[in-house]
Residue frames as qw, qx, qy, qz and C-alpha x, y, z in Angstrom:
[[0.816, 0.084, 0.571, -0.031, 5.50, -2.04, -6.61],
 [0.229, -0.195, 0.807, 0.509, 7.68, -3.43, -9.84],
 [0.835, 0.363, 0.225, -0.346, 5.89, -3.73, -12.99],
 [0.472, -0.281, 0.806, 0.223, 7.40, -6.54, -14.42],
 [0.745, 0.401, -0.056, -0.530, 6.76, -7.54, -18.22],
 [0.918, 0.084, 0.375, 0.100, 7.04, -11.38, -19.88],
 [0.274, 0.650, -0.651, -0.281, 10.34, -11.60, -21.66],
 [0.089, 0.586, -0.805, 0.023, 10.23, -15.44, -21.22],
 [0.854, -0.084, 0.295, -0.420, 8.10, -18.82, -21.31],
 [0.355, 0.389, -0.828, -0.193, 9.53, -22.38, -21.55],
 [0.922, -0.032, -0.034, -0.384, 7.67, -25.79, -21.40],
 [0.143, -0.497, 0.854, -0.054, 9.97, -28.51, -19.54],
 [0.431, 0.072, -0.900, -0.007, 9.55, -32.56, -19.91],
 [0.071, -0.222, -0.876, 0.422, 7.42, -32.68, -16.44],
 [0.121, -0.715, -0.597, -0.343, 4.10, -30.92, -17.93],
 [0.366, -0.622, -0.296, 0.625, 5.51, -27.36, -16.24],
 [0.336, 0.791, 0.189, 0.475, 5.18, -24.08, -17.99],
 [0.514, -0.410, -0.259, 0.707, 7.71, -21.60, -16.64],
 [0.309, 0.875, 0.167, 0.333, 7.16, -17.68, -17.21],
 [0.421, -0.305, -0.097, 0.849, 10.01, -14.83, -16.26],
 [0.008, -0.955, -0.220, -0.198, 8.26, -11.52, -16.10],
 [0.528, -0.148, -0.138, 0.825, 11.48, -9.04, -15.52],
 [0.153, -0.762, -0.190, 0.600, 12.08, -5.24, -15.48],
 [0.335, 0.922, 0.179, -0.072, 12.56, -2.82, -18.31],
 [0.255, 0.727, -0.631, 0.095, 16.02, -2.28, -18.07],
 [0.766, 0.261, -0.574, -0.126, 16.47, -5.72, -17.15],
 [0.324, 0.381, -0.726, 0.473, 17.90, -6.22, -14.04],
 [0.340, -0.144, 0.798, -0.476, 15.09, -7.74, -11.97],
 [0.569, -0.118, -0.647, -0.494, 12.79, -10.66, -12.34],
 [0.641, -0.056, 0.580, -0.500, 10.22, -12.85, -10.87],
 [0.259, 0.086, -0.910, -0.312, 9.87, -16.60, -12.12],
 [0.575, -0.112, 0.507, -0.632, 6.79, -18.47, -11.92],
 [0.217, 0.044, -0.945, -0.240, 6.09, -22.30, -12.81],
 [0.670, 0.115, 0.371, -0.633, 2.51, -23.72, -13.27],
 [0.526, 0.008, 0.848, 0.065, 1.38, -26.86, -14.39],
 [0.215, -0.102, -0.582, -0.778, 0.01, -26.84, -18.16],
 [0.179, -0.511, -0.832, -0.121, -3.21, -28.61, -16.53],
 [0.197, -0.631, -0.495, 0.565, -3.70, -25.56, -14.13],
 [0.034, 0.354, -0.236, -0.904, -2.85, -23.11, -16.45],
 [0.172, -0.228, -0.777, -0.560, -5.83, -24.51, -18.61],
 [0.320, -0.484, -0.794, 0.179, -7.78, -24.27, -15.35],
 [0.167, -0.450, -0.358, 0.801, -7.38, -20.75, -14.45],
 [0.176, 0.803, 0.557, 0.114, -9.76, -18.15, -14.79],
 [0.390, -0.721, 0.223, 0.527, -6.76, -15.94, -14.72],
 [0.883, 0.426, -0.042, 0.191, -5.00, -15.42, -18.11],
 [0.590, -0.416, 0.137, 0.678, -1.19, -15.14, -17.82],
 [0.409, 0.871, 0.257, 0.086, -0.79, -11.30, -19.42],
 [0.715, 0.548, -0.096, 0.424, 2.13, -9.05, -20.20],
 [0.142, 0.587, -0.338, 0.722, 2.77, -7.32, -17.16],
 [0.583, -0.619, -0.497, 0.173, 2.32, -8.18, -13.27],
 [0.052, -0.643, 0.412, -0.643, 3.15, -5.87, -10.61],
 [0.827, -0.412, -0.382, -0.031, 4.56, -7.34, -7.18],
 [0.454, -0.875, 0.167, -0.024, 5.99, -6.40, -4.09],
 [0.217, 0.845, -0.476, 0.108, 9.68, -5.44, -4.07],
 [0.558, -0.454, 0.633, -0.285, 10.37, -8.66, -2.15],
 [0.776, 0.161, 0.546, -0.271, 9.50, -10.57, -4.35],
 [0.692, 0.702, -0.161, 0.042, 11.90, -10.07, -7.10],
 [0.880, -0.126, 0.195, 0.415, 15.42, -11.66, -8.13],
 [0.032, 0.588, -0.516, -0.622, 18.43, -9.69, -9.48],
 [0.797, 0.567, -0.088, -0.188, 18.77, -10.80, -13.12],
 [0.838, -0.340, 0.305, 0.298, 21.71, -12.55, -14.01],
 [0.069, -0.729, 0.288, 0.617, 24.32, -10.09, -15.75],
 [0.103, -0.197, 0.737, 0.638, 24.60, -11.93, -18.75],
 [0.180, 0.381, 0.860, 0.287, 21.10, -12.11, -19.18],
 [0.079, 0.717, 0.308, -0.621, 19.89, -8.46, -18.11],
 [0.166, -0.219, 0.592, 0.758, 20.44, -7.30, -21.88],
 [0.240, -0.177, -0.798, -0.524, 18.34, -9.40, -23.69],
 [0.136, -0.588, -0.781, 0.159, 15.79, -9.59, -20.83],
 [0.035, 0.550, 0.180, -0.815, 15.59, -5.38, -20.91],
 [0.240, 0.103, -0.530, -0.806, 15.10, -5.76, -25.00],
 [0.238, -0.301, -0.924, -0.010, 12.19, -8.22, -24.22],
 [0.220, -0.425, -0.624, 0.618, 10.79, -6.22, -21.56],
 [0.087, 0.488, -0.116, -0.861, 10.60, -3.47, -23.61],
 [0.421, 0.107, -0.448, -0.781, 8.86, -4.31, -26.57],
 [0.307, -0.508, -0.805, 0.003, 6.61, -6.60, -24.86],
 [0.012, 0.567, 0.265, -0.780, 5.77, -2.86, -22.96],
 [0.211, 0.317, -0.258, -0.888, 5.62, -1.00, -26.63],
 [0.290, 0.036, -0.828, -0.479, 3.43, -4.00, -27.97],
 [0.389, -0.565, -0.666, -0.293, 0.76, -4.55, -25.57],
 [0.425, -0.696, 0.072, -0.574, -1.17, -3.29, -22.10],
 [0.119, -0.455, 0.761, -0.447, -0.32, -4.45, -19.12],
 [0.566, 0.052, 0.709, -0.417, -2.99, -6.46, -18.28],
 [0.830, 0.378, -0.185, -0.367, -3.80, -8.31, -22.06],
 [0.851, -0.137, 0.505, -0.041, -3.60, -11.65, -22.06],
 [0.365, 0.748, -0.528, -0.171, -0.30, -13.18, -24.16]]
């Protein structure tokens, strides 16, 4: 299983919070969209790293594997997997 760290969170016009949790060297991800109300609801927090099944990641898109591997990475040197961010 991928461990995937947050290089990415944007907040759209329909009350959606999106997160992209990618790979270290950049070249998969996994997107996930949650309502701002739910996210306030869960007894989950959303933390710096997930691990999920190999299915269940996207290539990156070449012009964005870069910046998502420098992300990836110092969201890795800066916290634990599992603290909440």
């Amino acid at each position: 299983m991928p461990r995937l760290w947050l290089v990415e969170r944007e907040y759209d016009d329909r009350n959606l919070i999106s997160f992209v949790y990618a790979t270290t060297d950049g070249t998969k991800q996994l997107r996930k969209e949650l309502s701002a109300t739910l996210l306030q609801q869960r007894s989950e927090p959303i933390t710096a790293a997930i691990e999920v099944d190999e299915d269940d990641v996207a290539p990156v898109d070449p012009d964005q594997q870069e910046r998502y591997a420098t992300e990836a990475k110092s969201v890795a040197e800066n916290n634990e997997p599992d603290e909440p961010i």
